[in-house]
MARSETOR-623364 format. One record per atom (N, C-alpha, C): residue in one letter; x, y, z. Coordinates in steps of 0.2 Angstrom, whole numbers, padded with zeros to 4 digits, always signed. Layout:
// MARSETOR-623364
AXYZ...
//
This chain:
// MARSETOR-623364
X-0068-0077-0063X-0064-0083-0060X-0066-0084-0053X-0066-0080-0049X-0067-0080-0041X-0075-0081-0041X-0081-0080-0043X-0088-0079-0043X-0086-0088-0045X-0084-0090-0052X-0084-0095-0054X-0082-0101-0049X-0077-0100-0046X-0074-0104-0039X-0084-0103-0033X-0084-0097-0032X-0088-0099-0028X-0094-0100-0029X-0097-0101-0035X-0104-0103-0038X-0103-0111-0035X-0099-0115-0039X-0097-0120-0041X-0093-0124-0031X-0090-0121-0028X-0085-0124-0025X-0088-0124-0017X-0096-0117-0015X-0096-0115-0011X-0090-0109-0009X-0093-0105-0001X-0089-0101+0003X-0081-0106+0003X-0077-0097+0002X-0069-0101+0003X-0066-0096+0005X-0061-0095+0009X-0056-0090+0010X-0051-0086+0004X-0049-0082+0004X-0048-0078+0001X-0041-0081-0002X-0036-0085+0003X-0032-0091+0002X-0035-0098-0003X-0038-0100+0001X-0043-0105-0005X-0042-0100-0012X-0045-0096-0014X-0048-0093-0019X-0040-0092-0022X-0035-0089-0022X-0029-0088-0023X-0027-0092-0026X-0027-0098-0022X-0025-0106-0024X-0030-0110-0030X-0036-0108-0030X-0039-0110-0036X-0039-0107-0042X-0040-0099-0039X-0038-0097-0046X-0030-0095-0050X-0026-0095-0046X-0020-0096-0048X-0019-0086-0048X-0022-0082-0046X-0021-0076-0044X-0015-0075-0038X-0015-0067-0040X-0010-0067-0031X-0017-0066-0025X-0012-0067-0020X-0017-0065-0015X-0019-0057-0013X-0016-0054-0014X-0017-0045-0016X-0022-0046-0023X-0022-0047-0027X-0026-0047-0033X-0034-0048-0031X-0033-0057-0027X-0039-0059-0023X-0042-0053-0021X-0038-0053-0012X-0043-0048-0010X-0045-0042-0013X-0043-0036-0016X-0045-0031-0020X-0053-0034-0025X-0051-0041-0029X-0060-0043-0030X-0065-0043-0026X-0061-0047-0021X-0068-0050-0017X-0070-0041-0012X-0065-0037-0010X-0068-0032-0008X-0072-0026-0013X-0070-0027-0022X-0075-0025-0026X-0083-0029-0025X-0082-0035-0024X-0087-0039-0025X-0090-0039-0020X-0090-0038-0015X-0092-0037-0006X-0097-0029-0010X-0094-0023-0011X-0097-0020-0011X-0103-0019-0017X-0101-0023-0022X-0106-0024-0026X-0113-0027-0023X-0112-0031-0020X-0118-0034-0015X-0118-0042-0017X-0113-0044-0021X-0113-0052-0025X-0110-0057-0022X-0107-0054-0015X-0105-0060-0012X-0104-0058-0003X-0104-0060+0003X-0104-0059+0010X-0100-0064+0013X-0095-0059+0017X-0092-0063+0023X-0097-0067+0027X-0097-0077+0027X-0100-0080+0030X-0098-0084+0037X-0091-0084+0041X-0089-0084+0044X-0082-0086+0044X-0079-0090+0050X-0072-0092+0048X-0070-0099+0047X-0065-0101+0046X-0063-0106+0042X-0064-0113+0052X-0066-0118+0051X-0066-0122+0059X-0058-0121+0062X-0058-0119+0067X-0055-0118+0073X-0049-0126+0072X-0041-0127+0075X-0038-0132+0074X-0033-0134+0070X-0034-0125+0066X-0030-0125+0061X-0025-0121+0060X-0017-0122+0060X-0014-0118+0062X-0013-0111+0060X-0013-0106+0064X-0014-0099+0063X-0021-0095+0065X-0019-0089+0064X-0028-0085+0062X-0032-0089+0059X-0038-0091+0061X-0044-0093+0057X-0045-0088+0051X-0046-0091+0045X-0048-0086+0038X-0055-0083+0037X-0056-0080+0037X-0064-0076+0034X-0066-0079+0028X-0073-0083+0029X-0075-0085+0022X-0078-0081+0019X-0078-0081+0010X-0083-0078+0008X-0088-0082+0004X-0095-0080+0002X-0098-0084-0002X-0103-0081-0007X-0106-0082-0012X-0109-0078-0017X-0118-0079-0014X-0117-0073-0014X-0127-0071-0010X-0131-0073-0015X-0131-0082-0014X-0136-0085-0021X-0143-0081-0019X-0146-0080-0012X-0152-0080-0014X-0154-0072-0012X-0150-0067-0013X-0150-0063-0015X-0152-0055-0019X-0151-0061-0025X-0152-0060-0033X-0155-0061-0036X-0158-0060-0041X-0163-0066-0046X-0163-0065-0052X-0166-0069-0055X-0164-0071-0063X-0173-0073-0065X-0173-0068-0071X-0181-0072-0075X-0178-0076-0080X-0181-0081-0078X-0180-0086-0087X-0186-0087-0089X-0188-0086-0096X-0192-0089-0100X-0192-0096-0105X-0196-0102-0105X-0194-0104-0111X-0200-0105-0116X-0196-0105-0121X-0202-0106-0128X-0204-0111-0130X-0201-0117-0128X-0201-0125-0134X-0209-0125-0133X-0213-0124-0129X-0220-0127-0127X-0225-0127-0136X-0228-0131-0138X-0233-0126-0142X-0238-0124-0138X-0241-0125-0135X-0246-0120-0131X-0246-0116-0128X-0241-0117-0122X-0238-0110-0119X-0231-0109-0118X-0231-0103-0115X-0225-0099-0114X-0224-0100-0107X-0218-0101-0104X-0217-0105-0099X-0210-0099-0096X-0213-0098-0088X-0207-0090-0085X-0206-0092-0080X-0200-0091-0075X-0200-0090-0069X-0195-0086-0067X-0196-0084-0060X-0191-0082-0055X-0186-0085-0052X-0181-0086-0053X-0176-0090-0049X-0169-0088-0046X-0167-0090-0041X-0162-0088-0037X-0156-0089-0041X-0149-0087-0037X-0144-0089-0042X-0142-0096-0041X-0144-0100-0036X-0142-0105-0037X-0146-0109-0040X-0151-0107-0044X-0157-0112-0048X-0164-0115-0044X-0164-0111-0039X-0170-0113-0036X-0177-0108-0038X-0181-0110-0040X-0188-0107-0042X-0192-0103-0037X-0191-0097-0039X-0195-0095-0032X-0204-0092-0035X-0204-0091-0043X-0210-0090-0044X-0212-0092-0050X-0215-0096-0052X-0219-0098-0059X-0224-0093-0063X-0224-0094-0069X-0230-0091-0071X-0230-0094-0081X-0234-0095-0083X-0235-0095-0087X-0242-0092-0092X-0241-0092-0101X-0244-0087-0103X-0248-0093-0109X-0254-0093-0111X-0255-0097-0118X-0252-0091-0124X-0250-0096-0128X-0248-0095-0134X-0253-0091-0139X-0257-0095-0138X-0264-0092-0142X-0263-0092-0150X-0257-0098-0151X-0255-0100-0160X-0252-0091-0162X-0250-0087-0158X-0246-0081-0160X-0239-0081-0165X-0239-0079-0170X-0230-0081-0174X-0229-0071-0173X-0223-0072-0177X-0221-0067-0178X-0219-0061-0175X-0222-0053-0175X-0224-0048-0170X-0228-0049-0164X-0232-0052-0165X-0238-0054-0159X-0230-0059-0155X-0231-0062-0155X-0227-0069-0152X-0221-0063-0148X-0216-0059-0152X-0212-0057-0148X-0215-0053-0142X-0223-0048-0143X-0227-0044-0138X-0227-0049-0132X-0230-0055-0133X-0233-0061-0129X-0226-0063-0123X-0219-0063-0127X-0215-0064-0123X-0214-0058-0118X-0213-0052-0122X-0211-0045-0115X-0217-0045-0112X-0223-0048-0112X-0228-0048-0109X-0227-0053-0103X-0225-0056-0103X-0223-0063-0097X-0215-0059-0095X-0213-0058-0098X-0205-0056-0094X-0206-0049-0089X-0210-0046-0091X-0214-0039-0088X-0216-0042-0081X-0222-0046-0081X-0223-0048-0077X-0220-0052-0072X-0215-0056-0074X-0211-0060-0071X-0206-0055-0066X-0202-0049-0070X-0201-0043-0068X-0202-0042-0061X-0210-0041-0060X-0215-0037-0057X-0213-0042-0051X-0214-0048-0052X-0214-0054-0046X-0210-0055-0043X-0203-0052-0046X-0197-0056-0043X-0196-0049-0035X-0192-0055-0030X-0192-0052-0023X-0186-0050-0022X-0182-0049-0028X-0172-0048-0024X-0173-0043-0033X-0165-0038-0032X-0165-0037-0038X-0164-0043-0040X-0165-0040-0050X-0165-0044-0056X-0159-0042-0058X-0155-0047-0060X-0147-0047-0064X-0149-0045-0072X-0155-0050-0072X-0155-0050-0082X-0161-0056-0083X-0162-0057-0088X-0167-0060-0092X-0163-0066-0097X-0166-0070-0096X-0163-0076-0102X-0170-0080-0104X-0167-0082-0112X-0172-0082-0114X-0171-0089-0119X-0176-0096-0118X-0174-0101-0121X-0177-0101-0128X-0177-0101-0134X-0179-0098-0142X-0177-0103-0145X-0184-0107-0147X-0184-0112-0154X-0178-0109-0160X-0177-0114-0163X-0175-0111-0170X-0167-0109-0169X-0164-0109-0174X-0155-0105-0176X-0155-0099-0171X-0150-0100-0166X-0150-0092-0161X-0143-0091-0163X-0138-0083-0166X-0133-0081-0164X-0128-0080-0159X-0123-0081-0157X-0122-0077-0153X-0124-0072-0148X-0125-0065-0154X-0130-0061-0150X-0136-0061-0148X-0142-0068-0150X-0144-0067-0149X-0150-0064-0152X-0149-0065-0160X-0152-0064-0165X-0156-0072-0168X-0163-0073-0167X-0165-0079-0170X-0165-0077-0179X-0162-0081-0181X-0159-0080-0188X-0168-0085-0192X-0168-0090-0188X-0174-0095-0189X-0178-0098-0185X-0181-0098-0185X-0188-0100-0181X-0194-0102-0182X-0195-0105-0186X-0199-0107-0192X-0207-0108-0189X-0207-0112-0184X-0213-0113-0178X-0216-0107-0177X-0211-0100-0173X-0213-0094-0171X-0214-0087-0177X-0214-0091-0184X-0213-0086-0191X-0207-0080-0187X-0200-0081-0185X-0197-0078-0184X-0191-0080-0189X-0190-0074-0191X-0182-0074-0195X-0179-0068-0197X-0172-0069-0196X-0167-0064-0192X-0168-0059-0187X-0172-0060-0182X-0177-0054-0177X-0169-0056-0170X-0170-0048-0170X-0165-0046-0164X-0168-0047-0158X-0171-0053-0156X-0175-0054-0149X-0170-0051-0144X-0164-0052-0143X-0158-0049-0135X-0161-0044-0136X-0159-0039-0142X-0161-0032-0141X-0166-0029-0141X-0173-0032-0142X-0181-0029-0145X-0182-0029-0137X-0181-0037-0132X-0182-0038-0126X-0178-0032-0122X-0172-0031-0124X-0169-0028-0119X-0170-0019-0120X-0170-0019-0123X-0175-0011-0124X-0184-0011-0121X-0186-0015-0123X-0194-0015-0118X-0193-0016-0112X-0188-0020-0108X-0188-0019-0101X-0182-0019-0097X-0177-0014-0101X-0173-0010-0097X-0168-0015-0094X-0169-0023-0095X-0164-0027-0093X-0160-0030-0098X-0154-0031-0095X-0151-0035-0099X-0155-0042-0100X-0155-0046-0108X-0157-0050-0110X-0152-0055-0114X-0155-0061-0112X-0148-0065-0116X-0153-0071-0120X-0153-0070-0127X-0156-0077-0128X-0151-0083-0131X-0155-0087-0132X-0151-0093-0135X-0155-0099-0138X-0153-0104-0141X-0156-0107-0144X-0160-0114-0136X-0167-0115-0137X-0167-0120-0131X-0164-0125-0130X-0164-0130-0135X-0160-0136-0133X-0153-0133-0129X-0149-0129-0135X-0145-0128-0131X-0145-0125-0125X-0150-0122-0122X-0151-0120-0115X-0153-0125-0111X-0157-0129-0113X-0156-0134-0110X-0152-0139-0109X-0149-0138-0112X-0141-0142-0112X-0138-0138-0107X-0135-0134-0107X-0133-0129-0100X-0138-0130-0096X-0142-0129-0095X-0146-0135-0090X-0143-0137-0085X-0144-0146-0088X-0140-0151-0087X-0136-0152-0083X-0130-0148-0087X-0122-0148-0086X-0124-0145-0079X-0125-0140-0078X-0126-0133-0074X-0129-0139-0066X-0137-0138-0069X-0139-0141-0060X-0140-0148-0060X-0142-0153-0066X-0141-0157-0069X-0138-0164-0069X-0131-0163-0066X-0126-0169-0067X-0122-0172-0073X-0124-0169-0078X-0125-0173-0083X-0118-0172-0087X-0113-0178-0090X-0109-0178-0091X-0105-0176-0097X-0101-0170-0096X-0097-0163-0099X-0093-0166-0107X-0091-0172-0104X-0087-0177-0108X-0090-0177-0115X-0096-0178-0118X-0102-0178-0120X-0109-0181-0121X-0113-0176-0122X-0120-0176-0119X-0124-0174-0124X-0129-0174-0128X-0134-0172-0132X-0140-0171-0129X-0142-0166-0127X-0150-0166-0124X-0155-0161-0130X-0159-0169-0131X-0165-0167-0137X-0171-0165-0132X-0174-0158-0138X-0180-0155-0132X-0184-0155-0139X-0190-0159-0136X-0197-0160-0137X-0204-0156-0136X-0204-0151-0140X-0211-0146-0139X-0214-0144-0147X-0215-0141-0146X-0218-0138-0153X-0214-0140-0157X-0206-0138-0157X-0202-0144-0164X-0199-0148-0157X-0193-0148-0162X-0188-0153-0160X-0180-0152-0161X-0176-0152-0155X-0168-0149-0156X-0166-0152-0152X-0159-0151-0152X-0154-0153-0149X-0148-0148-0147X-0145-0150-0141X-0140-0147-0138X-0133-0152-0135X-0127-0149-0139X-0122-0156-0139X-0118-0150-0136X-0114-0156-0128X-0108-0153-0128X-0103-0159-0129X-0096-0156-0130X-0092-0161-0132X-0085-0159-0127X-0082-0162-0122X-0077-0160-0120X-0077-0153-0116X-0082-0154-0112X-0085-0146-0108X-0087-0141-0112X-0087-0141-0120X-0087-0134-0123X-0093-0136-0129X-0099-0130-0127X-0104-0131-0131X-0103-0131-0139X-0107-0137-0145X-0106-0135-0151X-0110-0131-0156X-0108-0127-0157X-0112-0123-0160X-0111-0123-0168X-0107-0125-0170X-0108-0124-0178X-0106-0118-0183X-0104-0121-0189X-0103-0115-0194X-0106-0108-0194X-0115-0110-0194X-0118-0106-0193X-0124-0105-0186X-0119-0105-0184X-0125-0109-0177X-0130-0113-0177X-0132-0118-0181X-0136-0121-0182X-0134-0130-0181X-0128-0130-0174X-0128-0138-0175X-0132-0140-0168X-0137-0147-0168X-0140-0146-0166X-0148-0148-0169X-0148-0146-0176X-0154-0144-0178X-0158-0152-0181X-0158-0157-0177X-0160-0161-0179X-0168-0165-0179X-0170-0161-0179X-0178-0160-0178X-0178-0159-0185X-0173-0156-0188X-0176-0155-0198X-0172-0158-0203X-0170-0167-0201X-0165-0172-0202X-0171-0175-0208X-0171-0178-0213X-0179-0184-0213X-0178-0188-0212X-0183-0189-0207X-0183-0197-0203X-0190-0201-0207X-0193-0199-0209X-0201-0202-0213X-0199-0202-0221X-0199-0205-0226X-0197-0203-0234X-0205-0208-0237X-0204-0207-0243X-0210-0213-0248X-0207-0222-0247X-0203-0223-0245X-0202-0228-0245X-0203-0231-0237X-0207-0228-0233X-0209-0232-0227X-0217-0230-0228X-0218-0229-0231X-0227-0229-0232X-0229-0234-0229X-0224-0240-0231X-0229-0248-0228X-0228-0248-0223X-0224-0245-0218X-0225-0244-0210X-0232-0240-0209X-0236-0246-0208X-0243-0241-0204X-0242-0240-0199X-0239-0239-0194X-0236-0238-0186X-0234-0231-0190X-0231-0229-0194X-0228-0223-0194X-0231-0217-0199X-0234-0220-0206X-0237-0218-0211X-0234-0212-0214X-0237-0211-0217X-0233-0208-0225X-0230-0200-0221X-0225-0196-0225X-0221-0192-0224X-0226-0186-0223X-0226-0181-0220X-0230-0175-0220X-0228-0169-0220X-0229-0163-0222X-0226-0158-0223X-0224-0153-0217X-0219-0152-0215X-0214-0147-0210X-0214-0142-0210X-0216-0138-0205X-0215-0131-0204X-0210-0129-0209X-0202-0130-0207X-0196-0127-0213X-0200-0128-0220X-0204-0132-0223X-0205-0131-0230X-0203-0140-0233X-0200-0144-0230X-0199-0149-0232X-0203-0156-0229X-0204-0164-0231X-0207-0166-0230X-0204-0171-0227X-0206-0174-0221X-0204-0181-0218X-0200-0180-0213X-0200-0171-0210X-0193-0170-0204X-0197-0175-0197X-0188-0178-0194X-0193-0180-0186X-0197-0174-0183X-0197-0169-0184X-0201-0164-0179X-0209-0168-0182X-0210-0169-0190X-0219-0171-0191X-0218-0178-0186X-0216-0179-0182X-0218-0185-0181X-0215-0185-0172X-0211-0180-0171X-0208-0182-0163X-0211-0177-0159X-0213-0170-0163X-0215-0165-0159X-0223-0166-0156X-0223-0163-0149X-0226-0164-0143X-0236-0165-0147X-0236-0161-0154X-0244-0161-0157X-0242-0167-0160X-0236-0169-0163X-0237-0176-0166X-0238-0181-0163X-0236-0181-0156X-0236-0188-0151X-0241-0187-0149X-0244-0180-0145X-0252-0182-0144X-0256-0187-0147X-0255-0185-0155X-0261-0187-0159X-0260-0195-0159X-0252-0197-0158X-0251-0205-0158X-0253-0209-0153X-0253-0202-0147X-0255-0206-0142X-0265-0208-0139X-0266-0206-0145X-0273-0206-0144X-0277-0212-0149X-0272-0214-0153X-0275-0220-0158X-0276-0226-0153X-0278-0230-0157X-0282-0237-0152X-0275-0241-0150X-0269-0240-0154X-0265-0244-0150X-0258-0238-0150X-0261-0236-0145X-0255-0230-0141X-0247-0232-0141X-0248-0238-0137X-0239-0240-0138X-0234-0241-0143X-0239-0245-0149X-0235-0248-0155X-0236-0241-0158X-0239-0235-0158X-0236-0231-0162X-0234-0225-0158X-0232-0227-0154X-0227-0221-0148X-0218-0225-0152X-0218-0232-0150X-0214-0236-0151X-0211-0235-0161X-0216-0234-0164X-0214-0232-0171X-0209-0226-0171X-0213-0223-0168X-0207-0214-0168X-0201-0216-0162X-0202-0219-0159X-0194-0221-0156X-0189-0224-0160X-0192-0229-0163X-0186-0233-0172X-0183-0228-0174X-0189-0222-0176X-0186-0218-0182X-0181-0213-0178X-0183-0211-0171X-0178-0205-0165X-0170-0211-0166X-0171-0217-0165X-0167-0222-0165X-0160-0221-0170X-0164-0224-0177X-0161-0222-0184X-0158-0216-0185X-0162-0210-0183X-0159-0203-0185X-0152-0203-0179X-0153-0205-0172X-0148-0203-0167X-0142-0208-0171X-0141-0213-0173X-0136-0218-0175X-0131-0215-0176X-0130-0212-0180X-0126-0210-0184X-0121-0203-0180X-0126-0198-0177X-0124-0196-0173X-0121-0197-0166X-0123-0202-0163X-0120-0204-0159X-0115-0209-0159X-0113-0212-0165X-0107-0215-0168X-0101-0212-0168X-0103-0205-0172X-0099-0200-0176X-0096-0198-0170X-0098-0195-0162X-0096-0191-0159X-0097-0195-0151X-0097-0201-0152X-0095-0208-0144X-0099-0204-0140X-0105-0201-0140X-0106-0199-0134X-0107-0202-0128X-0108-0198-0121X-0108-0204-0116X-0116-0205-0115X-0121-0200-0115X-0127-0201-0112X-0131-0197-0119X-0138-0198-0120X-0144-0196-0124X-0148-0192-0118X-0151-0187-0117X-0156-0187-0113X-0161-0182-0116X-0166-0186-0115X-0174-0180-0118X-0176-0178-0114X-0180-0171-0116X-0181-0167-0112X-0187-0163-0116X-0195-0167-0113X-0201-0166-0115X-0206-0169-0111X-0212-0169-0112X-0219-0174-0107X-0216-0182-0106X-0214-0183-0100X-0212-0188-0099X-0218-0194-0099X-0226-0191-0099X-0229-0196-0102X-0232-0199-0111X-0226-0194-0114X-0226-0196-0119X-0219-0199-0123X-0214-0197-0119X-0207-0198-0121X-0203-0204-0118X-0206-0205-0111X-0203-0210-0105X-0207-0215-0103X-0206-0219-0110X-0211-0226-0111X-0210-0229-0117X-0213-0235-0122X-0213-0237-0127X-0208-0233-0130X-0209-0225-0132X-0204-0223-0135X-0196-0222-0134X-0195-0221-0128X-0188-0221-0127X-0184-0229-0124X-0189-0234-0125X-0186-0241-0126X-0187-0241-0134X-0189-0241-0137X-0190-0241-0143X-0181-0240-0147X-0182-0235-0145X-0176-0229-0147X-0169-0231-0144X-0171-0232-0138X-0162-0238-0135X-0160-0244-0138X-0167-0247-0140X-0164-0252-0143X-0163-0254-0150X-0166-0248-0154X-0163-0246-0160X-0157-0245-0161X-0155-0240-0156X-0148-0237-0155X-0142-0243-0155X-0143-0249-0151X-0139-0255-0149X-0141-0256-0156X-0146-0258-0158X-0144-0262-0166X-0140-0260-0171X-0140-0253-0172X-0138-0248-0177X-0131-0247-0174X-0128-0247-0170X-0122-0245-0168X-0116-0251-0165X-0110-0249-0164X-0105-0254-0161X-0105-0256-0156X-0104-0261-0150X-0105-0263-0144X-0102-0259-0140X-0096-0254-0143X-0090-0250-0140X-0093-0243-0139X-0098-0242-0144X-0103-0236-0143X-0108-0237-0139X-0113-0239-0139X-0119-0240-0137X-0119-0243-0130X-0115-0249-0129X-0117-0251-0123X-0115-0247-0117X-0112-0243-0116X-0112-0237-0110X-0115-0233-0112X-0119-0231-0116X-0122-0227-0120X-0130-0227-0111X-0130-0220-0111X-0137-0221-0107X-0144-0214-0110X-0148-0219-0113X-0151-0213-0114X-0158-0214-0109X-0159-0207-0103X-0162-0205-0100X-0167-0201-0102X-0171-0199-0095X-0175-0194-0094X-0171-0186-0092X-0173-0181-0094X-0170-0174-0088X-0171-0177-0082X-0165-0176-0079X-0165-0176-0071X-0168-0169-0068X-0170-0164-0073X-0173-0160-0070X-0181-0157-0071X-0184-0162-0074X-0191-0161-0077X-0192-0156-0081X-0198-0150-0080X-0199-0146-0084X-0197-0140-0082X-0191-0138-0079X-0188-0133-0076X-0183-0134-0079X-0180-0138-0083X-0175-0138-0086X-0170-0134-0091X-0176-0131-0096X-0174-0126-0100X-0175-0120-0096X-0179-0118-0092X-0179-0112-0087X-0171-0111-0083X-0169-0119-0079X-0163-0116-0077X-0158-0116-0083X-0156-0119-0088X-0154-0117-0091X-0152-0110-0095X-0158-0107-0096X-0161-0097-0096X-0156-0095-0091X-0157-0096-0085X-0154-0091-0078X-0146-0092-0080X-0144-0100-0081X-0138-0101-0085X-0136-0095-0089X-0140-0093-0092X-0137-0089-0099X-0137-0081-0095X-0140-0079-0090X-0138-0073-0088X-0132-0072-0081X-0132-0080-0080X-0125-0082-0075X-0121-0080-0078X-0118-0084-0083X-0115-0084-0088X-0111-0077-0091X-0118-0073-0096X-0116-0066-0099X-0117-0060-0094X-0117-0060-0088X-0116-0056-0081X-0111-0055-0078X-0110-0064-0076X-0105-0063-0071X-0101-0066-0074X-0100-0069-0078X-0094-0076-0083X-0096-0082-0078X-0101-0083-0074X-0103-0092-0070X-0106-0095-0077X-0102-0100-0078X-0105-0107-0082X-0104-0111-0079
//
């Protein structure tokens, strides 16, 4: 709770903190003196002069201190890592190609980038987070992965035994949905961030509190169908094609980042960028009916997503829906680019370390 306060709130006095957290002030101080000598946080001066009594001793959390590796997976050609502070600020990049790796190789390919990343960081490392295509449990188990030929594979634990750090994975979208929320702005009330890379997912929060599903798998609407036999006569979109999962006509054959390239390479780039928008349109309708969201936001190549296709898609969404839904409806771009899912990752060892969401 106190880390919590000061992630979020800035240095505060130990008064401040008492008051926010609803703790005593004996309670307080005995934290903030364990956490002093943990190294997580430093007296940064006193409260401004003016103010009746002893000036208060601030404290505040050593964001740049500490560091955090996040990996994210969505790319299909690379594996994308970095070093970052606790306050989400990037202090080193690196990435790895893919090399079309599934399975055992693919997990090698990750501890291979997290190792490295390891080696690069300049403060200690808290922990590792890890953003992972496909159904993630809890622990931290990809149950499915269909992209990565993973199923039921204990990545928290395969990773946290090869490099001695604690490791937290999660599903991306939803990582990058913690994201958002996190460094983001993005509105807690509810928010859907679909992420576009080698497949396609989504991460909804509803009322501050991530959804996760029966079986963790809510979210998964990259394996919805959006393409069936009966739109064959859409030449802008053409006939149904077969899915990684095993089924034909999912939006991932048509939204994921090798399926836009290929659209955006035909002779008329726009009218078939704008085709996969109708159908992202059509699939969100219904979802965003069900659950009044306030905002959509995508989170992939902005020179494939933030254009024809995401007007496409907004105005699908107005047709398909009630003026009570849709019209404050804002479907954007990440306000955080391609760092997105990364800080999101740091998210997840803020989070399973210190309890900071």
């Amino acid at each position: 709770m106190v880390l919590q306060r000061l992630f979020h709130g800035g240095p505060a006095s130990r008064a401040d903190l008492a008051r926010a957290t609803g703790l005593t002030r004996v309670t307080v101080s005995d934290l903030v003196m364990a956490l002093l000598e943990e190294g997580l946080v430093a007296e940064v001066g006193s409260t401004p002069k003016g103010r009746v009594g002893k000036p208060a001793t601030l404290v505040a959390l050593r964001t740049r201190d500490h560091q955090v590796v996040a990996v994210d997976l969505t790319d299909d050609a690379q594996l994308h890592g970095a070093v970052l502070d606790l306050g989400g600020e990037v202090v080193v990049h690196r990435s790895a190609p893919t090399h079309g790796r599934t399975g055992d190789a693919a997990v090698d390919a990750v501890a291979d980038l997290c190792r490295e990343l390891v080696a690069a960081a300049t403060r200690p490392v808290l922990g590792v987070g890890v953003a992972s295509p496909g159904v993630v449990d809890e622990r931290g188990r990809v149950l499915q992965a269909p992209n990565r030929g993973w199923t039921d594979l204990p990545l928290a634990d395969l990773l946290t035994e090869r490099l001695g750090l604690p490791v937290h994975v999660a599903n991306d979208a939803d990582t990058a949905c913690l994201g958002e929320l996190t460094y983001g702005g993005a509105d807690g009330a509810g928010v859907l961030v679909l992420t576009v890379g080698e497949g396609v997912g989504a991460g909804i929060v509803l009322d501050g509190a991530l959804v996760r599903g029966v079986r963790h798998a809510a979210g998964e609407i990259g394996h919805v169908t959006a393409v069936d036999d009966r739109d064959t006569a859409d030449g802008a979109i053409g006939a149904p094609l077969l899915c990684a999962c095993g089924r034909t006509g999912c939006l991932e054959t048509v939204l994921s980042v090798p399926a836009l390239r290929e659209r955006a390479s035909q002779a008329d780039p726009d009218a078939a960028l704008a085709a996969v928008g109708r159908r992202l349109g059509i699939v969100l309708a219904p979802v965003v009916s069900a659950l009044n969201l306030a905002e959509v936001v995508l989170s992939g190549p902005p020179e494939l997503l933030d254009g024809p296709l995401r007007l496409a898609a907004r105005q699908t969404l107005r047709r398909r829906t009630m003026p009570v839904i849709s019209d404050d409806l804002q479907l954007r771009m990440t306000a955080l680019g391609e760092d997105g899912a990364l800080r999101g990752a740091a998210v997840l060892v803020l989070s399973g370390q210190l309890g900071v969401t």
